[in-house]
N, C-alpha and C positions, 0 to 999 in steps of 0.2 A: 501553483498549478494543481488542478485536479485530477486524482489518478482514478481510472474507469477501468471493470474487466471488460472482457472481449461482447461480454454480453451490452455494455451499457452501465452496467451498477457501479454505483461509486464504492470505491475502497479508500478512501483516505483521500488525504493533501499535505504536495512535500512540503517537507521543511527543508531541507539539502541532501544533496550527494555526499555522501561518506565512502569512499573505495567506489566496492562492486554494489553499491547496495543504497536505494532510495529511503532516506529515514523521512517516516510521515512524523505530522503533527502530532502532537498528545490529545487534542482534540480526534481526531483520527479513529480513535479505539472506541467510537462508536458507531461506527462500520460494519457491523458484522462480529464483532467480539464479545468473546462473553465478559458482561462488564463486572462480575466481582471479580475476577482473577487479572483483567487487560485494561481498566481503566487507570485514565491516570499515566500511564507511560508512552514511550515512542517506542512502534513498530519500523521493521525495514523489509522493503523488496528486493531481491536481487534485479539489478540492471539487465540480465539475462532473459526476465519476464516481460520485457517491453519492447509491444510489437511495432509502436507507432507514436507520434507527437505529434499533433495538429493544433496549433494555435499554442492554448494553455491547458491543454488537456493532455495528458497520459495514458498511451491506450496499452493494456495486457494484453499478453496474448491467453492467456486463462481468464475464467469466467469471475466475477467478483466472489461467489462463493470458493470457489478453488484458491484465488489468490488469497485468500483470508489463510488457505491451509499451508501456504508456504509460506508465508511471515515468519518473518522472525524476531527474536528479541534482542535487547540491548549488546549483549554476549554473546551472540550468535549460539 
C-alpha cells in the first residue's frame, strides 16, 4: 500500500504494522529524506497519523512534508 500526506505527496510504502506504528519499506527513504543520514533503513509512522484508507492507498492526516517530520526510526 501507498502511503500519501494529506496533500497528495507520497511518503513511503508499508511493509507492516508493528504495534502503533506503520514501518515503510527501506526503499521508502527516498521520500523526502535526507539520503546520507536515512538511506538504507526502515522508517515508521505512528497509526495515529492516518486519516483515511481508500483502496491501497494510505491517507495522513499531515502533509507529506510534515509527516517526513514525525518518522521515526527503528528504536523509536
Amino acid at each position: 500500500m501507498q502511503v500519501v500526506g494529506a496533500d497528495g505527496a507520497h511518503v513511503g510504502t508499508v511493509d507492516r504494522i508493528e504495534g502503533d506504528r506503520i514501518k515503510l519499506t527501506k526503499d521508502s527513504a527516498s521520500a523526502g529524506f535526507d539520503q546520507q543520514s536515512h538511506a538504507g533503513h526502515h522508517h515508521y509512522i505512528a497509526i495515529g497519523l492516518v486519516a483515511d484508507v481508500e483502496g491501497d492507498i494510505v491517507r495522513l492526516s499531515a502533509t507529506g512534508a510534515n509527516a517526513v517530520q514525525f518518522e521515526e526510526e527503528p528504536g523509536r
